[in-house]
PDB file with one MODEL, atoms N, CA, C and O in Angstrom:
MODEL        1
ATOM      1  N   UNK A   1      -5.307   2.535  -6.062  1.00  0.00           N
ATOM      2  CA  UNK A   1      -5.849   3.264  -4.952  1.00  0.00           C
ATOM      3  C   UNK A   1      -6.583   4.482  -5.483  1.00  0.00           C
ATOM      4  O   UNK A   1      -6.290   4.983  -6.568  1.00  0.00           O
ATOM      5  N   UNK A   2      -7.511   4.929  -4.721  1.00  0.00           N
ATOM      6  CA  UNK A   2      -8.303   6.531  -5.128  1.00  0.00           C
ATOM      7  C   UNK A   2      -8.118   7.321  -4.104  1.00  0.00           C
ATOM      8  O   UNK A   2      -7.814   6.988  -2.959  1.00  0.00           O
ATOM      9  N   UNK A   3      -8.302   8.364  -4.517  1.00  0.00           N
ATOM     10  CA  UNK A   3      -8.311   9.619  -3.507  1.00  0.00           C
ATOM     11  C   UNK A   3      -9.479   9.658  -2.467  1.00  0.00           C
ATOM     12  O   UNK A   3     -10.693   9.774  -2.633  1.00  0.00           O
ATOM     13  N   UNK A   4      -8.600   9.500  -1.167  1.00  0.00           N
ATOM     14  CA  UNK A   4      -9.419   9.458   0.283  1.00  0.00           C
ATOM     15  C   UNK A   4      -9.097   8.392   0.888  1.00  0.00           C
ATOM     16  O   UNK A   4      -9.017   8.480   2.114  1.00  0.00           O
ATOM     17  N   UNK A   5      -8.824   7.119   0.272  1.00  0.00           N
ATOM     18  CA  UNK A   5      -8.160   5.356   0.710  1.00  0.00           C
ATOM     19  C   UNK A   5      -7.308   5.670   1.529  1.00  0.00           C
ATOM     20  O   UNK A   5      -6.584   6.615   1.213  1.00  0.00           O
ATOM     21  N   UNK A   6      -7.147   5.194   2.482  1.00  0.00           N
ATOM     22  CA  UNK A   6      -6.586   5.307   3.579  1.00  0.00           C
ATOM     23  C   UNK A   6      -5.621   3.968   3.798  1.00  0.00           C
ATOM     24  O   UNK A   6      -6.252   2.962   4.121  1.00  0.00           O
ATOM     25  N   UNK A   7      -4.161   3.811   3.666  1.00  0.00           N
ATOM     26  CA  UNK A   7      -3.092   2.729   3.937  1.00  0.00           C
ATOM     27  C   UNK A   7      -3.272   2.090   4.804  1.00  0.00           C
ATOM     28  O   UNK A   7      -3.377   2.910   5.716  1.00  0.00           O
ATOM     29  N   UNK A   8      -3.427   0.879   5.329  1.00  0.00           N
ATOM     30  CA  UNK A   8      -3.228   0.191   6.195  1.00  0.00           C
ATOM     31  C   UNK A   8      -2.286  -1.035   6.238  1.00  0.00           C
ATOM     32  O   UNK A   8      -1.930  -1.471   7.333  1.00  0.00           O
ATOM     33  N   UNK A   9      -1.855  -1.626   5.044  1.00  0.00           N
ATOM     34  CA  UNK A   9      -0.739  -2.362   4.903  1.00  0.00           C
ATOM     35  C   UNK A   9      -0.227  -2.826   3.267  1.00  0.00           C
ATOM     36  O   UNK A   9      -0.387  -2.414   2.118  1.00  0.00           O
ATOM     37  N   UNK A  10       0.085  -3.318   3.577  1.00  0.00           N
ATOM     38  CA  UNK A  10       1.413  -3.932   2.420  1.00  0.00           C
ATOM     39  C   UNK A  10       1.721  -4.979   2.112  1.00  0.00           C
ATOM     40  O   UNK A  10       2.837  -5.367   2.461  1.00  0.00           O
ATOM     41  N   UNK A  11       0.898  -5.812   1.374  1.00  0.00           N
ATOM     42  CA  UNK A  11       1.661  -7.364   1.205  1.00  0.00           C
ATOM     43  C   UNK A  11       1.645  -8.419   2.754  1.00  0.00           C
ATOM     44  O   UNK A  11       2.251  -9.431   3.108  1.00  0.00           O
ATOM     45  N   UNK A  12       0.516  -7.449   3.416  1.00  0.00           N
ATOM     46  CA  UNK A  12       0.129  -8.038   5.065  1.00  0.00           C
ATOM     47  C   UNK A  12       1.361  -7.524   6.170  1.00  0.00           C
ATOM     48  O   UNK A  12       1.516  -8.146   7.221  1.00  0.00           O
ATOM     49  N   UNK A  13       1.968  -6.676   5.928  1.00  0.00           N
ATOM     50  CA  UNK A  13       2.677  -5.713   6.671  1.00  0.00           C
ATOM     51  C   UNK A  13       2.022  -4.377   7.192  1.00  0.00           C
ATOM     52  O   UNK A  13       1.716  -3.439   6.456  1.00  0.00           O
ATOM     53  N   UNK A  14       1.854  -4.412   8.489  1.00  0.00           N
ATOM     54  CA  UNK A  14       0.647  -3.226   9.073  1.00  0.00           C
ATOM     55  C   UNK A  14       1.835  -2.119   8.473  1.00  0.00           C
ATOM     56  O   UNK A  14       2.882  -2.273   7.845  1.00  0.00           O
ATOM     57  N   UNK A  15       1.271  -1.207   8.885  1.00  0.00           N
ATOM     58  CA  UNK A  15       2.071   0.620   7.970  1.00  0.00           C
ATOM     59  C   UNK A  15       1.667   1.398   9.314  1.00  0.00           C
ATOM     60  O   UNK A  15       0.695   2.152   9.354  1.00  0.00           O
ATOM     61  N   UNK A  16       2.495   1.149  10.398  1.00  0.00           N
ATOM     62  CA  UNK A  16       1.891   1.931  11.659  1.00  0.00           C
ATOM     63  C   UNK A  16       2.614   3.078  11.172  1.00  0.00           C
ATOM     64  O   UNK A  16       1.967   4.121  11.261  1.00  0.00           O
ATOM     65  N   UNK A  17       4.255   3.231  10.477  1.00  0.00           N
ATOM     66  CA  UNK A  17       5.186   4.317  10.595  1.00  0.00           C
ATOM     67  C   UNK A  17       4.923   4.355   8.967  1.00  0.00           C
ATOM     68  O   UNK A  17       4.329   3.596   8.202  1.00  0.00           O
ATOM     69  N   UNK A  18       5.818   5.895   8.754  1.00  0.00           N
ATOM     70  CA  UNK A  18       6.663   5.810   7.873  1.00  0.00           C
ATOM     71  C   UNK A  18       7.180   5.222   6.884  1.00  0.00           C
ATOM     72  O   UNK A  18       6.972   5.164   5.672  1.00  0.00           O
ATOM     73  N   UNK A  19       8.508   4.430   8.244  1.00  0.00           N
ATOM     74  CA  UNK A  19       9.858   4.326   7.738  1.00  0.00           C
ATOM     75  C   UNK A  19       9.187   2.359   7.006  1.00  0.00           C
ATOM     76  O   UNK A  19       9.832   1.602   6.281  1.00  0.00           O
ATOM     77  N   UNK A  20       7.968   2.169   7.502  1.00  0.00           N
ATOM     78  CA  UNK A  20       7.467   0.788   6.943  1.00  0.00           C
ATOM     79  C   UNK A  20       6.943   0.855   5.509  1.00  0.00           C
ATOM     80  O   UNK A  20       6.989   0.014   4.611  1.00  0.00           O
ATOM     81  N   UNK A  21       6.335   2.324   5.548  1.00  0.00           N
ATOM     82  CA  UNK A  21       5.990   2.215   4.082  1.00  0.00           C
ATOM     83  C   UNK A  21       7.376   2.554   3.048  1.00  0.00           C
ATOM     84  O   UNK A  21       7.728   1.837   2.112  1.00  0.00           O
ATOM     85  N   UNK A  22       7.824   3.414   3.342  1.00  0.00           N
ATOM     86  CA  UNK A  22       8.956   3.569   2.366  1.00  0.00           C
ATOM     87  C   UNK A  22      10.256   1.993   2.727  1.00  0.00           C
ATOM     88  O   UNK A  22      11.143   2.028   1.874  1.00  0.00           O
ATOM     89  N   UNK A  23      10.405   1.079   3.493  1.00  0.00           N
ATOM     90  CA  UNK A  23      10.331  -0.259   3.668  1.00  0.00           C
ATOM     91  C   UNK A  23       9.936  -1.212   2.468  1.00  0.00           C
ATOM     92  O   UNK A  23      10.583  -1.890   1.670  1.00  0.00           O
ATOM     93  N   UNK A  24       8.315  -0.919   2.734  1.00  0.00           N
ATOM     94  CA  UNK A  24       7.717  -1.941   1.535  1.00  0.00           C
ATOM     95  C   UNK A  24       7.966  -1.340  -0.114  1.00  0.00           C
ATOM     96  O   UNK A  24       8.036  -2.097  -1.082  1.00  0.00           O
ATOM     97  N   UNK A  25       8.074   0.103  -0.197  1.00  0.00           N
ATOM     98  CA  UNK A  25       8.638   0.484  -1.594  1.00  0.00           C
ATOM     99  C   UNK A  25       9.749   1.048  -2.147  1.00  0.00           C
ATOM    100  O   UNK A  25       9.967   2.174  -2.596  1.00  0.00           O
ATOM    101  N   UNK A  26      10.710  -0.380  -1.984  1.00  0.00           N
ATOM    102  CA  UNK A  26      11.656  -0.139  -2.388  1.00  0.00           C
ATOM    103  C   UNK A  26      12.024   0.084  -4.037  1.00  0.00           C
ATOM    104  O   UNK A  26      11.240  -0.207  -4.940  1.00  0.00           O
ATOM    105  N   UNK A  27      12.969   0.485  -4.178  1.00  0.00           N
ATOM    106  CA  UNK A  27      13.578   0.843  -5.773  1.00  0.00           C
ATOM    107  C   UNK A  27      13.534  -0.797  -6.444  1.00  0.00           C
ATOM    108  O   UNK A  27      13.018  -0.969  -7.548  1.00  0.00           O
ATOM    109  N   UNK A  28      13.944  -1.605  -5.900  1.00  0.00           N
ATOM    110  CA  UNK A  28      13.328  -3.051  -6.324  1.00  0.00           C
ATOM    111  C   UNK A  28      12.063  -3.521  -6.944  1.00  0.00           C
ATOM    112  O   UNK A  28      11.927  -4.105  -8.020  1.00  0.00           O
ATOM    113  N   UNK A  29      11.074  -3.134  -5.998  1.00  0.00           N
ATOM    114  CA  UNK A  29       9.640  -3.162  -5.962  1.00  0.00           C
ATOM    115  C   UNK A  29       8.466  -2.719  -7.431  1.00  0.00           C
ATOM    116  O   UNK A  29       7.349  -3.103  -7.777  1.00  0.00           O
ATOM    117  N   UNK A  30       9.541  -1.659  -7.999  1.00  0.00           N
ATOM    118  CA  UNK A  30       9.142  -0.848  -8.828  1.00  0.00           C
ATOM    119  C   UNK A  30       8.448  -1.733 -10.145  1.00  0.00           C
ATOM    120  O   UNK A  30       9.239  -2.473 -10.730  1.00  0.00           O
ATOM    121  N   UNK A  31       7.145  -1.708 -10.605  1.00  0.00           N
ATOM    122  CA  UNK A  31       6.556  -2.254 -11.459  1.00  0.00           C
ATOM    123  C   UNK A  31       5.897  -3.356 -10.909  1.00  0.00           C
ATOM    124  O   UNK A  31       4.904  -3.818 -11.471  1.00  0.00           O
ATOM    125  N   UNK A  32       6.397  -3.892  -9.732  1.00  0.00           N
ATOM    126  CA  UNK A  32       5.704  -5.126  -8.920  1.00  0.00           C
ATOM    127  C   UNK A  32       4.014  -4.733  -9.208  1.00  0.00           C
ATOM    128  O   UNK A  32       3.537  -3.777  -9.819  1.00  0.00           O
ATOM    129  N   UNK A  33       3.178  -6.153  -8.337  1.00  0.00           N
ATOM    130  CA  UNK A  33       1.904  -5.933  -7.961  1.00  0.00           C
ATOM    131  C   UNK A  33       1.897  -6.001  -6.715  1.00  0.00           C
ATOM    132  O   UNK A  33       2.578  -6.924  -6.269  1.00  0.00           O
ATOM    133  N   UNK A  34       1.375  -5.360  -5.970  1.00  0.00           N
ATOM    134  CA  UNK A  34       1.722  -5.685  -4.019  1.00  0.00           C
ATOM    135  C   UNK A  34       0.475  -5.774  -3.641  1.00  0.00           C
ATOM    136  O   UNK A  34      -0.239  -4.903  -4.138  1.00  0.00           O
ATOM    137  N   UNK A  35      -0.133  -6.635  -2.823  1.00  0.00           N
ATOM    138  CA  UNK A  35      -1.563  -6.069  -2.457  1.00  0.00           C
ATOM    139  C   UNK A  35      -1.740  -5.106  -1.241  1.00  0.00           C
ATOM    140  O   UNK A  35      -0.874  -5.302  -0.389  1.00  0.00           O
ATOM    141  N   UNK A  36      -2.681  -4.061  -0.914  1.00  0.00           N
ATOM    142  CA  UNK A  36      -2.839  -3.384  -0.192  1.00  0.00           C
ATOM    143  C   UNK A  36      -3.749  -3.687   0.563  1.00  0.00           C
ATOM    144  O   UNK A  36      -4.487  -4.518   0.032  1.00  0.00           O
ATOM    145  N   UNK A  37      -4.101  -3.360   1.717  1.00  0.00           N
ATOM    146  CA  UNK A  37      -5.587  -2.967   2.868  1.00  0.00           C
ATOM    147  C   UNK A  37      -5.707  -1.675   3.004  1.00  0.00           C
ATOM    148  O   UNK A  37      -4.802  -0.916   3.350  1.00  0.00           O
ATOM    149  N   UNK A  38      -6.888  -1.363   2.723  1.00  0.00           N
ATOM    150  CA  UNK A  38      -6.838  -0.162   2.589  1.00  0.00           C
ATOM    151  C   UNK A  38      -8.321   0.300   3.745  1.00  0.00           C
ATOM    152  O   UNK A  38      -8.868  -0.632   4.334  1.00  0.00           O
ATOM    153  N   UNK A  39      -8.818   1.679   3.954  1.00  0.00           N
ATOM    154  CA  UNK A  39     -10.025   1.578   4.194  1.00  0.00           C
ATOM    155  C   UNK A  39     -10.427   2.819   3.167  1.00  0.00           C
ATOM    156  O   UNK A  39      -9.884   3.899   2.932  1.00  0.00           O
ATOM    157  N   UNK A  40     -11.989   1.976   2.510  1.00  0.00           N
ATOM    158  CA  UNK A  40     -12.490   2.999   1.221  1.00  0.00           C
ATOM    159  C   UNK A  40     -13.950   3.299   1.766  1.00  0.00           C
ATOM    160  O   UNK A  40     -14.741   2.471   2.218  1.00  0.00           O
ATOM    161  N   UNK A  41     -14.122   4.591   1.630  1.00  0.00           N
ATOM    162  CA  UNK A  41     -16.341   4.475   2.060  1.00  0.00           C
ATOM    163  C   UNK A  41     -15.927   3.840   3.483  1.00  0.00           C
ATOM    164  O   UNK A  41     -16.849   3.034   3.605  1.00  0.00           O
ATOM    165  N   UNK A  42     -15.292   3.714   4.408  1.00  0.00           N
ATOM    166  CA  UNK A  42     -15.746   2.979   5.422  1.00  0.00           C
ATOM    167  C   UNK A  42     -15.437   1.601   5.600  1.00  0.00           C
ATOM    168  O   UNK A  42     -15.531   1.007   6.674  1.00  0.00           O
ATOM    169  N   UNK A  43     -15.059   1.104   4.506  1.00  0.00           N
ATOM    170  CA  UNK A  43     -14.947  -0.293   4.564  1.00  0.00           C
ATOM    171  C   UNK A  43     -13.588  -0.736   4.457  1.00  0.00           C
ATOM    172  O   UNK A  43     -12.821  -0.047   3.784  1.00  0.00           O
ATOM    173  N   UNK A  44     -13.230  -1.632   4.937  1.00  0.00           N
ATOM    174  CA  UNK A  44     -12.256  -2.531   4.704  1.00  0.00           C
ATOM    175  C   UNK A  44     -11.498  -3.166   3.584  1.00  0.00           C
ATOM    176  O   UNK A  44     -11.548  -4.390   3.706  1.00  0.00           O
ATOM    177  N   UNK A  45     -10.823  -2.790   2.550  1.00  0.00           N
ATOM    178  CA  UNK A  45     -10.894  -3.729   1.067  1.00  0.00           C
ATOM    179  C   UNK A  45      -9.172  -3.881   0.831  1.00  0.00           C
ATOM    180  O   UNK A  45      -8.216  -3.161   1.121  1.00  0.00           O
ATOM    181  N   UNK A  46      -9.307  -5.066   0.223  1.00  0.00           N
ATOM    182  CA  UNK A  46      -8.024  -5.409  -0.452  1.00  0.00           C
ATOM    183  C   UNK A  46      -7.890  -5.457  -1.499  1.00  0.00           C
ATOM    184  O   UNK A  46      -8.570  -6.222  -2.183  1.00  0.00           O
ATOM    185  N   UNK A  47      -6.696  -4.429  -2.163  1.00  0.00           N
ATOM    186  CA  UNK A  47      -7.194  -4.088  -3.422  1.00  0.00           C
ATOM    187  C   UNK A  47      -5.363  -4.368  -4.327  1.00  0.00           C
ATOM    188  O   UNK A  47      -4.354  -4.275  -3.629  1.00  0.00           O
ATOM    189  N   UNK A  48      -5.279  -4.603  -5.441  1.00  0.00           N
ATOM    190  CA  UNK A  48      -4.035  -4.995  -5.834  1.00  0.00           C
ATOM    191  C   UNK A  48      -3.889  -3.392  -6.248  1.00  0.00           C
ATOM    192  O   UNK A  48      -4.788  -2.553  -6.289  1.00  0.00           O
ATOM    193  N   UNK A  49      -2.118  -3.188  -6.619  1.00  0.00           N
ATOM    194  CA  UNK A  49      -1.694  -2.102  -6.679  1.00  0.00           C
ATOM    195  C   UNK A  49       0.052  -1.974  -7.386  1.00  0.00           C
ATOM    196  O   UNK A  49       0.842  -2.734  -6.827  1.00  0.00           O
ATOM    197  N   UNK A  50       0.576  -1.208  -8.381  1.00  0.00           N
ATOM    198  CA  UNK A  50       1.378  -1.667  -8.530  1.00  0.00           C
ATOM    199  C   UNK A  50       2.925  -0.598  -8.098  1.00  0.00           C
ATOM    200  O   UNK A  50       2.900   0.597  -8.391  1.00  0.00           O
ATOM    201  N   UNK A  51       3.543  -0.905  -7.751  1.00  0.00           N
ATOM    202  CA  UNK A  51       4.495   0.277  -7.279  1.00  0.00           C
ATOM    203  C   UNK A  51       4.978   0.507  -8.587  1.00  0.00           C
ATOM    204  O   UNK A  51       5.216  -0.198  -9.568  1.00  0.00           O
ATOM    205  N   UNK A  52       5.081   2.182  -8.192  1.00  0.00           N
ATOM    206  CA  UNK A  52       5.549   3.221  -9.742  1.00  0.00           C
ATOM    207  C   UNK A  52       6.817   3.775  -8.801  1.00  0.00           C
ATOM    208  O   UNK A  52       6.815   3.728  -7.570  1.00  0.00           O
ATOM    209  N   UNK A  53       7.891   4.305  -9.617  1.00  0.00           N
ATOM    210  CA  UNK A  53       8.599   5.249  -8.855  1.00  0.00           C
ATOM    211  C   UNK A  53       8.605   6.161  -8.542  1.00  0.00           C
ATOM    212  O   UNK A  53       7.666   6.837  -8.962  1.00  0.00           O
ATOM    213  N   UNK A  54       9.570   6.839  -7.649  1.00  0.00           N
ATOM    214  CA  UNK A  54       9.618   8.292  -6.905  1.00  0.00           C
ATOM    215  C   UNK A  54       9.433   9.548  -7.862  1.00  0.00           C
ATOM    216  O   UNK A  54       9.454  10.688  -7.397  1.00  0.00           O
TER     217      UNK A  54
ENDMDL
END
């Protein structure tokens, strides 16, 4: 992700809250690849991403 990308989901899990994103990154998760939706420039993109820890 870059600075300004804006979350929109998780492995196709919308991120309306919170408690969904800290959900999708769990202490499990850590080193995974998850894909994201993001919006970048305006646009729409799906971009891979890998969870780091807290």
């Amino acid at each position: 992700m870059l600075p300004g990308d804006i979350l929109l989901a998780l492995d196709g899990t919308p991120l309306t809250e919170v408690e969904a994103l800290q959900k999708s990154l769990s202490p499990e998760r850590v080193g995974q690849s998850v894909k994201a939706r993001v919006v970048r420039g305006g646009e729409v993109r799906e971009v891979t991403v890998r969870v780091g820890s807290r």
